[in-house]
C-alpha positions in Angstrom: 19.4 6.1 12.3 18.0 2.9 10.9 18.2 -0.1 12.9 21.0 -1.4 10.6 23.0 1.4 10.6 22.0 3.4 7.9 20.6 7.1 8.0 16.5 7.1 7.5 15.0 9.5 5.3 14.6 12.8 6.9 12.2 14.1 4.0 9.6 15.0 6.6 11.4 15.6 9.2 9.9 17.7 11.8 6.0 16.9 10.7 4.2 15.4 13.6 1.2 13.2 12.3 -2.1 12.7 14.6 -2.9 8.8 13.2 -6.2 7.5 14.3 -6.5 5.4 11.8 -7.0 1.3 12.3 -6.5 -2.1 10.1 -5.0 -1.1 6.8 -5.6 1.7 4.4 -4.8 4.7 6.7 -2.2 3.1 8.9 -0.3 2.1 5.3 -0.8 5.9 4.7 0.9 6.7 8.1 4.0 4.3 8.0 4.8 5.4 4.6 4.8 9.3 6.4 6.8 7.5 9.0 9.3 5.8 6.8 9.9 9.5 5.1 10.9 10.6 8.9 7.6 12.2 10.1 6.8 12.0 13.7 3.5 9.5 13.5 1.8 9.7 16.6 -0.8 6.5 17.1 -3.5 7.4 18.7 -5.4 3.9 19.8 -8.7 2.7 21.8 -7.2 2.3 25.8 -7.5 -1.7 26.1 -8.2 -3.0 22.8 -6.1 -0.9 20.2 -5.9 -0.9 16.6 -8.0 -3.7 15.4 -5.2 -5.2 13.1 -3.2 -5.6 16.4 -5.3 -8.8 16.6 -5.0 -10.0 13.4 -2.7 -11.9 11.4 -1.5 -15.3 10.5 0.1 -16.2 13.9 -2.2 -16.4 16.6 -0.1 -16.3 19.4 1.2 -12.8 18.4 -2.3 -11.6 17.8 -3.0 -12.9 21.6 -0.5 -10.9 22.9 -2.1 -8.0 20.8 1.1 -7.8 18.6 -0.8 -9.3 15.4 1.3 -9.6 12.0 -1.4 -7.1 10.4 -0.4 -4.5 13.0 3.8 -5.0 12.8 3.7 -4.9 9.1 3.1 -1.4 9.0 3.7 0.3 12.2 7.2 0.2 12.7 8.8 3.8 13.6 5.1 5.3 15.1 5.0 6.0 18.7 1.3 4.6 20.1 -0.8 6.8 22.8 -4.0 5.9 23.8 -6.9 8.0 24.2 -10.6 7.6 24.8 -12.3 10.7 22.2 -15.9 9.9 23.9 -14.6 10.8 27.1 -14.7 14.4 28.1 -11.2 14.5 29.2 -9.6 12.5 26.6 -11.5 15.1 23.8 -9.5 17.9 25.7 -6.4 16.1 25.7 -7.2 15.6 21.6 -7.8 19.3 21.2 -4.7 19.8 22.7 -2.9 17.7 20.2 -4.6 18.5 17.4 -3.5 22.3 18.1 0.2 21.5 17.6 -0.1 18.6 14.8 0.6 19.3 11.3 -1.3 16.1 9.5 -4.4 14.3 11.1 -5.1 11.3 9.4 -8.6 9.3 10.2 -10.2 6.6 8.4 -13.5 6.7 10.6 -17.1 6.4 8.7 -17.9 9.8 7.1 -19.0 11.9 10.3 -17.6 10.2 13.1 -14.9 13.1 14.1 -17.7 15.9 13.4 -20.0 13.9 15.7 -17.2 13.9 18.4 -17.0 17.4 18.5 -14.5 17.6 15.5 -15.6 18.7 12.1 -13.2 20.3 10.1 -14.4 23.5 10.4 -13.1 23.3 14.6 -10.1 21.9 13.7 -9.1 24.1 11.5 -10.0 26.6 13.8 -7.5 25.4 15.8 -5.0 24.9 14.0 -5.5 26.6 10.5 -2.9 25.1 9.0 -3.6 21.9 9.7 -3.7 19.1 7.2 -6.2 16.9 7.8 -6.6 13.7 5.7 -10.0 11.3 5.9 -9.3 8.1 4.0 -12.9 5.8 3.6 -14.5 3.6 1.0 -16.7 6.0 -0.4 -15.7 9.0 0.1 -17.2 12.2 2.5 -20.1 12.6 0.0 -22.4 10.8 -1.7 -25.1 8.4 -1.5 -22.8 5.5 -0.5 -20.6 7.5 2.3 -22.3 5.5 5.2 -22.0 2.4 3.6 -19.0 -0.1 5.2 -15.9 -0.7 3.4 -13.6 -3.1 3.3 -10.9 -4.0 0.5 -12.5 -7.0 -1.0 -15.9 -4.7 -1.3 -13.8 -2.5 -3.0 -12.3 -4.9 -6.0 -15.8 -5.6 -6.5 -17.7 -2.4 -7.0 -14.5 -0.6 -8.5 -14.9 -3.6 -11.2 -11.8 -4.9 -10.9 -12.5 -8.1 -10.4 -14.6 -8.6 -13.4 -11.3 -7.8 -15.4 -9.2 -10.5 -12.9 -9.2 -14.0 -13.7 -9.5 -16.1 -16.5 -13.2 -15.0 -18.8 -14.1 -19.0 -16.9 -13.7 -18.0 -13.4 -14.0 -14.1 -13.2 -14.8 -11.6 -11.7 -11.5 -12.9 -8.9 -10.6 -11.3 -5.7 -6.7 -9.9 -6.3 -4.5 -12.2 -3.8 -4.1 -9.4 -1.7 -5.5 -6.2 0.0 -5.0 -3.9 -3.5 -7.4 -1.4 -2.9 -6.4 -0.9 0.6 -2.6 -0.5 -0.7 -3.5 2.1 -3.0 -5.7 4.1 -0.9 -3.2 4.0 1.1 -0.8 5.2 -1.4 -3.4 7.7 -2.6 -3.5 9.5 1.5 0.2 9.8 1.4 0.4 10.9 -1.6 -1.9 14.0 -0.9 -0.4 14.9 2.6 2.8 15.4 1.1 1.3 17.4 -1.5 -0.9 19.8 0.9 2.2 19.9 3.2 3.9 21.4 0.2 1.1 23.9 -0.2 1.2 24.7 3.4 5.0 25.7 3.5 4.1 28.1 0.7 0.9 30.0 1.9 0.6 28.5 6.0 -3.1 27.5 4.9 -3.9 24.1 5.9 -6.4 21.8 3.7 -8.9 18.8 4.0 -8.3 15.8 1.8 -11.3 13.0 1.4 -9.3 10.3 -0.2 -12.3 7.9 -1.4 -11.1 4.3 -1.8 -13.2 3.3 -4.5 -12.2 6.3 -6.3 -8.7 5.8 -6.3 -9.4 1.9 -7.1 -11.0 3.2 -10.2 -8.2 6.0 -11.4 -5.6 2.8 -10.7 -6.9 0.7 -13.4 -6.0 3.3 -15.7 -6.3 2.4 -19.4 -8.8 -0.5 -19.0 -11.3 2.0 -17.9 -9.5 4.4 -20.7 -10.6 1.6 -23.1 -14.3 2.2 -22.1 -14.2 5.8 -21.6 -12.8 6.9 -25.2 -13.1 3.8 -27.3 -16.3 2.1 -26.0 -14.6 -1.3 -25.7 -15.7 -2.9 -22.6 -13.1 -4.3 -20.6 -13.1 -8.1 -19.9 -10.9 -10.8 -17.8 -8.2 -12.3 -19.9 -6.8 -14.4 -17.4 -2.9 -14.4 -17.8 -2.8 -12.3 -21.3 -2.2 -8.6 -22.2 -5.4 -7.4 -24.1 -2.6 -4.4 -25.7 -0.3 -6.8 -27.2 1.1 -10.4 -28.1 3.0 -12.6 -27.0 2.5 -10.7 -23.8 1.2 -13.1 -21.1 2.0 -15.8 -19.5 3.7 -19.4 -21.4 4.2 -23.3 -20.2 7.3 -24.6 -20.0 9.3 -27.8 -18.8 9.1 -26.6 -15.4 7.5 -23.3 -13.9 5.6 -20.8 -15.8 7.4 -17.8 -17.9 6.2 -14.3 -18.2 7.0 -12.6 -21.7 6.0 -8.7 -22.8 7.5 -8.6 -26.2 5.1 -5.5 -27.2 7.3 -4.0 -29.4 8.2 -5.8 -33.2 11.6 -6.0 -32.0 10.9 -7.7 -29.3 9.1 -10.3 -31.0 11.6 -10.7 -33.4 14.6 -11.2 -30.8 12.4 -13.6 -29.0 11.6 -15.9 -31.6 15.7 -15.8 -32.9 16.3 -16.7 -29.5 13.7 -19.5 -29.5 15.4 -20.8 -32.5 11.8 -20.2 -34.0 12.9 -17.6 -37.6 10.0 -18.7 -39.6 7.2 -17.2 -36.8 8.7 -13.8 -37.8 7.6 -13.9 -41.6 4.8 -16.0 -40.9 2.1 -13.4 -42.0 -0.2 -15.0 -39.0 2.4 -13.0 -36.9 4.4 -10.6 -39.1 2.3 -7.9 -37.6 1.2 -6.6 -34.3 -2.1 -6.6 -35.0 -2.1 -10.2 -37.0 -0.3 -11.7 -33.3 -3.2 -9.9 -31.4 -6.0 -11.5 -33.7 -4.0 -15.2 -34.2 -2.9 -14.8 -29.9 -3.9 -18.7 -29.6 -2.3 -20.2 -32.2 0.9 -17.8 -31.4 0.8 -19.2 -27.7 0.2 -23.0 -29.3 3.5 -22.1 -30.8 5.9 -20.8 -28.5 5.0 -23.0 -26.3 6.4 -26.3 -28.4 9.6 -24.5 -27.8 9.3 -23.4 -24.5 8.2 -26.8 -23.1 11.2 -27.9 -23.4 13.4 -26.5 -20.6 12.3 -25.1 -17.7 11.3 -21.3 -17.0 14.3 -20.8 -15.1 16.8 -21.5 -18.5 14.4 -18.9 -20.4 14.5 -16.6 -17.9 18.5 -16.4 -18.1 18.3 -16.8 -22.0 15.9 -13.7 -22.2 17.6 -11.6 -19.2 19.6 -9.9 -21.7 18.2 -9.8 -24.9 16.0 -6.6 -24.1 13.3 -9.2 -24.5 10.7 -8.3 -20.9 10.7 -11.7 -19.8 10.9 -13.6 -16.1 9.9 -16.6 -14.4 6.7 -16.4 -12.5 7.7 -17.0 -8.6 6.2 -17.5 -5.2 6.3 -15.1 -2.3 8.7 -16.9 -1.2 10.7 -17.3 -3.9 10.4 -13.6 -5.0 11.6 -12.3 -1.2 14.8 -14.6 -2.0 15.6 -12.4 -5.0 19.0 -11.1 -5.1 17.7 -7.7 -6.2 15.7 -7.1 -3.2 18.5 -7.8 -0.9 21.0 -5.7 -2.8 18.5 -3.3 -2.8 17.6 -3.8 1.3 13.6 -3.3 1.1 13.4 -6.1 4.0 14.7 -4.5 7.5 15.0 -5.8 11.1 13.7 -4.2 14.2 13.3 -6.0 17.7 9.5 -7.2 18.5 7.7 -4.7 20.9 7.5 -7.2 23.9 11.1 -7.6 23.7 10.9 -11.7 23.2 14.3 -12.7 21.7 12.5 -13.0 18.0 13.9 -11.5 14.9 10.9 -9.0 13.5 11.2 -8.4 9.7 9.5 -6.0 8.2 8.9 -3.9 4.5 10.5 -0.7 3.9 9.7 2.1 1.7 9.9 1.1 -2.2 11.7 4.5 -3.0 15.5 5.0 -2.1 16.3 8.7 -1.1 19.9 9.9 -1.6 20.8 6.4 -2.9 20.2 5.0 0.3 17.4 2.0 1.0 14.5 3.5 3.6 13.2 1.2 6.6 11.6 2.2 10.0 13.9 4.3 13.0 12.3 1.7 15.0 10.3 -1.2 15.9 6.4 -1.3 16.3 4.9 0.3 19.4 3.5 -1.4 22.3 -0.2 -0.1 22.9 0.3 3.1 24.4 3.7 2.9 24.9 4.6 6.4 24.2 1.1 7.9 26.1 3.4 9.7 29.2 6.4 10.9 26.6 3.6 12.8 23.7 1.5 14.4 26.6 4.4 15.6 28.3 5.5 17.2 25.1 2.7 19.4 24.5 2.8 20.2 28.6 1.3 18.1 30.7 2.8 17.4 34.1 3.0 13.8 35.5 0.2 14.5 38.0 -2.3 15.9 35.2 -1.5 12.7 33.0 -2.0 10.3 36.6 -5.3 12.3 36.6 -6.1 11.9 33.3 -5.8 8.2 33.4 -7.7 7.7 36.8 -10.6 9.3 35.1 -10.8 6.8 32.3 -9.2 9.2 29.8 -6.4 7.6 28.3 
């Protein structure tokens, strides 16, 4: 059950997950597993942890190695630790990865082989394995080795020579995009290779390459290259497919409009109390409004300035005009629509302080129900004792273990 009461998504039920995976992209990957009701096992550096467990906006929190980077996205995984360089803790992987379904890494290309762990052994192992390496690169190719981190990615992927206005591009996206999506991308193809493996029993090896799936996600600006040989360029605020599609002044706050379609454009002006832009032959079509976008802006907005976004925004709401104020974080969490729709959900903090722990769900209701975590974050290797005795070792052999530096 949820923490609130309502039934979890049991979509992957029954599929244990191996995640060694620290800071972003590959433990995204694994909560979103988690969130769908796999068994995510955590498997972290003894003493230190996941990196992210140290990061964050509050440093307290990150201190106590509960930073806001790691809660955000480990809810409802159960944390082990284990030390792969040591002898001992290798066997106690082995072990693992013989009764896993999905192991998920986002080590430097070779890391795992180097261990003792190429694919080819683990597969050997466990043939039907699915095992998942997320990294910047990719597995192959002259920039595997190469370091990674999101912001590296916006640039080489060129999306931030498409962000910002043409005055101040190329602009880092406000937050970890290419992280998000790869790891989207590495949930994405687990589910899809778990699929195949209920079919045939044959496992498979995914390389999810972030800068790869950076570059698929930008979709028809690279499109634009690719077929027509136009090359993309930052347009700030504006819609490079359509006008008035961008962003517009008004009394108070800014104002989103897409009206891509002609009968948009006509509603919106009729609702603007502006007829004679419609016939104007500056705008009559929807390639004139693309080639006069300015003085179309200049326009709407000597309407617009006077009342506030907020008095659009409900004038619009209805019209079948694609139009909204342009909010905060804070101001967009408040939204009515996200609680009806219960994306935000509340587990207790690890440490068990007396502090309310709020966290993001999935973005995909299953059975017309909203998806959160079946429980709060691990501590770090909270769970070490409970996993190894499930795949049979006895309390003395996991004592041992742990004497010898192991776990």
């Amino acid at each position: 059950m949820q923490p609130d009461g309502r039934p979890g998504a049991d979509l992957l039920s029954g599929v244990r997950v191996l995640d060694l995976t620290n800071v972003l992209a590959g433990p995204f990957a694994g909560y979103q597993l988690a969130l769908m009701g796999a068994d995510v096992i955590k498997i972290e550096v003894p003493g230190t942890g996941d990196l992210a467990r140290s990061l964050g906006g509050d440093p307290s929190l990150s201190a106590a190695g509960l930073g806001i980077s790691f809660l955000a996205q480990n809810s409802a995984k159960r944390s082990i630790t284990l030390d792969l360089k040591n002898p001992r803790g290798r066997e106690v992987f082995e072990r693992l990865a013989a009764e896993a379904d999905v192991l998920l890494e986002n080590f430097r290309p070779g890391v795992l082989a180097r261990l003792g762990f190429p694919v080819e052994v683990l597969h050997t192992l466990n043939p039907g394995l699915v095992y998942c390496a997320v990294s910047g690169f990719g597995q192959t190719g002259p920039m595997r080795r190469r370091p990674a981190y999101d912001q590296i990615i916006q640039g080489l992927s060129g999306m931030m020579s498409v962000t910002g206005a043409p005055e101040d591009a190329p602009t880092r996206t406000g937050f970890p995009i290419a992280d998000t999506l790869g790891g989207y991308a590495a949930a994405f193809a687990i589910s899809a290779a778990l699929v195949k493996r209920a079919r045939t029993g044959a496992g498979s090896y995914l390389d999810v390459s972030m800068l790869e799936t950076a570059v698929a996600a930008m979709g028809w600006v690279v499109s634009d290259y690719l077929v027509a040989g136009r090359k993309p360029r930052a347009m700030g605020n504006e819609n490079a497919t359509s006008a008035p599609s961008g962003t517009f002044r008004t009394a108070s706050g800014a104002l989103n409009i897409a009206a891509n379609k002609q009968e948009q454009y006509v509603e919106l002006c009729t609702v603007l109390g502006r007829p004679e832009l419609i016939a104007d032959e500056r705008f009559a079509t929807r390639e004139a409004r693309k080639q006069h976008r300015q003085e179309l802006t200049a326009e709407l907005e000597k309407t617009l300035e006077q009342r506030p976004a907020a008095y659009w925004d409900e004038r619009l709401a209805d019209t079948g005009v694609p139009a909204a104020s342009v909010l905060t974080v804070e101001d967009a969490l408040a939204l009515d629509q996200l609680a009806e729709r219960g994306l935000m959900h509340d587990v207790p903090m690890p440490d068990g302080r007396d502090q309310r722990l709020r966290v993001l769900g999935s973005s995909v209701h299953v059975d017309g129900r909203s998806v959160g975590p079946s429980m709060r974050p691990p501590g770090l290797g909270e769970h070490t004792d409970e996993v190894l005795a499930e795949v049979g070792y006895p309390p003395e052999e996991i004592a041992a273990l742990r004497d010898e530096g192991a776990l």
